[in-house]
Structures are given as structure tokens and as C-alpha cells.
C-alpha positions in Angstrom: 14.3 10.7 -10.8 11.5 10.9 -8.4 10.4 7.7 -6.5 7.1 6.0 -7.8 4.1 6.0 -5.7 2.8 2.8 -4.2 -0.1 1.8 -1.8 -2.5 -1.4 -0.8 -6.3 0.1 -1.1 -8.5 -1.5 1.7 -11.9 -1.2 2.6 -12.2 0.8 6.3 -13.7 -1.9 8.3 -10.3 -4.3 7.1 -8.2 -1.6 8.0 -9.8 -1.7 11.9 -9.4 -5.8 11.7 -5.7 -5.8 11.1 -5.3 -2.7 13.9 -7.3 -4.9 16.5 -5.5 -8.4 15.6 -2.2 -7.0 15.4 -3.2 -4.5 18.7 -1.5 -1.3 17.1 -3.1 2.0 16.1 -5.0 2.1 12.7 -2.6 5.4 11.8 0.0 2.2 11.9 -1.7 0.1 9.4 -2.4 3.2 7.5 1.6 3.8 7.5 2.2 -0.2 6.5 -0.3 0.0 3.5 1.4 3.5 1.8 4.7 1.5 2.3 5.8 4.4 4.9 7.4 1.7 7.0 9.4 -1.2 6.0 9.7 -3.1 9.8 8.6 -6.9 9.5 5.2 -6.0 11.1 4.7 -3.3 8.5 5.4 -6.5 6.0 2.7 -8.5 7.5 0.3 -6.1 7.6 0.7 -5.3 3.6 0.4 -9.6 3.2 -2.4 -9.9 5.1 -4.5 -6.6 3.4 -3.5 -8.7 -0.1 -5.0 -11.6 1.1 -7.9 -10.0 2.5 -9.1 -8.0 -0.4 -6.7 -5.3 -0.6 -5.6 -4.0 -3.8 -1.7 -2.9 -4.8 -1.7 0.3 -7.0 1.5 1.2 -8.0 2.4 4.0 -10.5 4.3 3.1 -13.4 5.8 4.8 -16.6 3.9 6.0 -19.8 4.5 3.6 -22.3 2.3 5.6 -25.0 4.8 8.5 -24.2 6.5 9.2 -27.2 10.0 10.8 -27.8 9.2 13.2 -30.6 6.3 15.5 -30.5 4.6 14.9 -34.2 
């Protein structure tokens, strides 16, 4: 079973905010928001791009998949 894709979609200019508040590189935040990184900062940078806009995409399961092909 393969691991489902996540990621926090966030406009550019956000993306340069939360890498000059927190003071780390933007490839960072980039890293935080495709849940790369797990570390408490990575954490806070996913809460703040939610509250800020940012939108959680996650994949999920076919549930018009059927078992038998009619």
C-alpha cells in the first residue's frame, strides 16, 4: 500500500511571509507544507498557512470504485 499524498496550497507571496517571520529559507516552508518534515517548526508553519489562506489537499480513496467490472 502506497502512502497517500498530502500538501497545504499557498499563494507565493504567503509562502515568503512565513520564510521571513520564521527567518528560514522558503525551500523550508516549501518542505513544511508537502509534509516532508514533521519537526515542531515544520508544525507551525503548516498551522499558520491554514490560518492564512492555505488550503489542505489530501488524496483519498475512490469510493465510486467498484469491485466487479459490469
Amino acid at each position: 500500500m502506497r502512502k497517500k499524498e498530502r500538501f497545504i496550497k499557498l499563494d507565493k507571496e504567503k509562502v515568503q511571509e512565513i520564510a521571513a517571520i520564521k527567518n528560514v529559507s522558503i525551500v523550508t516552508v516549501y518542505g513544511a507544507l508537502k509534509f516532508q518534515t514533521q519537526s515542531p517548526l515544520a508544525m507551525l508553519i503548516r498551522m499558520w498557512a491554514l490560518n492564512n489562506g492555505g488550503k489542505l489537499f489530501e488524496e483519498v480513496d475512490n469510493p465510486y470504485e467498484t469491485v466487479e467490472r459490469i
